[in-house]
C-alpha positions in Angstrom: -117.9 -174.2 175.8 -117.3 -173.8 171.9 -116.6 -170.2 170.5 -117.8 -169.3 167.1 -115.8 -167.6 165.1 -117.1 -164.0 164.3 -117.8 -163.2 160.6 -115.8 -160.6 159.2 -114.9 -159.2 155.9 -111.7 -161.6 155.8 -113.6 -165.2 155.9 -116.3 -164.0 153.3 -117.4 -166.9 150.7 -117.9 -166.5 147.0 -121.1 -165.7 146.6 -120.9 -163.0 149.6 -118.1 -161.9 147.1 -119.8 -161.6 144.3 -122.3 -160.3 145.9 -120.8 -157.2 146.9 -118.8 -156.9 143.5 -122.5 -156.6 142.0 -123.6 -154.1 144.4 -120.0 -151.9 143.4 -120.2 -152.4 140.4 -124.3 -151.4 140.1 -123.5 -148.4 142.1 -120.6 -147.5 139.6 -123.3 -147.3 137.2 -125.8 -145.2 138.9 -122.8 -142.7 139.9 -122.3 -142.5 136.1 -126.0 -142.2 135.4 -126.1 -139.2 138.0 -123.2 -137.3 136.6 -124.4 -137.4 133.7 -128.0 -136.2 134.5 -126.9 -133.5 136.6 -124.0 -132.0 133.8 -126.4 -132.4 131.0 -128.0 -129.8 129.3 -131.7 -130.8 130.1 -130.4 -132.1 133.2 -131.2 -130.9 136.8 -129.3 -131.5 140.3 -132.6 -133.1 141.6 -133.0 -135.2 139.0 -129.1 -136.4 139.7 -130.6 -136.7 143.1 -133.6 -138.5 142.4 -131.4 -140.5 139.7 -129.4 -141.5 142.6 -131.5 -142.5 145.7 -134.4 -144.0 143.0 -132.0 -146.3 140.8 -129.2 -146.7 143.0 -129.4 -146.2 147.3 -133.1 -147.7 147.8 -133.4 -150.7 145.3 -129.9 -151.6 146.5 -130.8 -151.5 149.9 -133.5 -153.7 149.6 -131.6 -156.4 147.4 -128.7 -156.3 150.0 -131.3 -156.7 153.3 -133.2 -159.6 151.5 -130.0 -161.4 150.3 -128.2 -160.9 153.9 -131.5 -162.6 155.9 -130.1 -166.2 156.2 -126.4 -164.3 157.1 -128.5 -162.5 159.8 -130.2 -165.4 161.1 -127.2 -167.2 161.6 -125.3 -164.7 163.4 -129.1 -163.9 165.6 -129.0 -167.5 166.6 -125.1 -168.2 167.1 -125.8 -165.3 169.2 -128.6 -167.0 171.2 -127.3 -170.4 171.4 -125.3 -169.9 174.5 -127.7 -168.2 176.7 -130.2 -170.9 176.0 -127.6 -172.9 176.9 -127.2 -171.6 180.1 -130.9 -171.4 180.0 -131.6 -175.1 179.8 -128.9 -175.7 182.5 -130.4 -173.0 185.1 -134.2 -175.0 184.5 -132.5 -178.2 185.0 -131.4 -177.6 188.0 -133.8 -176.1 189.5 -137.0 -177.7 188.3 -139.1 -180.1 190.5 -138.6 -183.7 190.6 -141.8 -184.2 188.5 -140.6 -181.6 185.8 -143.8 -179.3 186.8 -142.4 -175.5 187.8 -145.1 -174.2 190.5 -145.1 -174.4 194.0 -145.6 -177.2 196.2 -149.2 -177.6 197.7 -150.1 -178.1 201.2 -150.0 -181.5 202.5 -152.2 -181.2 204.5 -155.8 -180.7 202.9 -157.4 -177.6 205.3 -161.0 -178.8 207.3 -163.6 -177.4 205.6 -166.4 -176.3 208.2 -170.1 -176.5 207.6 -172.2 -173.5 207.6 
């Protein structure tokens, strides 16, 4: 049985490098843009806030979840591989000679009376 190896943060590639150095360095920005809207003078807390989860949390997110899909389906189906495995060796071995999976008939064909 082959193990595969877990992704961690310690075998990442380049691009899921750069990837994340983008996301830093966007959020560096939107911290900055939110200090400075919430210590300006026509600046409010909420609109640090709103400055914050609008420009920076929620686009993010969605960037990060749409560029991590094939990185998700990978692990999901590295994940399945060996219980289909084991799957496909359970149904093997216990299918019917004639590869059909239901019961046997009767051999016998019951006497079917007139009425």
């Amino acid at each position: 049985m082959t193990t595969i190896p877990k992704r961690s943060i310690h075998n990442l590639t380049l691009t899921d490098s750069a990837m994340y150095l983008v996301a830093i360095a966007w959020m560096y920005v939107v911290l900055m843009m939110t200090v400075v809207e919430a210590t300006s003078a026509n600046g409010t807390v909420l609109g640090a806030i709103f400055t914050f989860v609008l420009y920076g949390a929620l686009p993010l997110s969605v960037v990060l979840y749409i560029l991590r899909t094939p990185a998700r389906k990978q692990a999901r189906l590295a994940a399945e591989a060996p219980a289909a495995a084991t799957a496909a060796a359970e149904t093997s071995m216990t299918a019917e000679p004639d590869g059909r999976d239901h019961a046997p008939g009767d051999a016998v064909t019951p006497e079917r009376k007139e009425a």
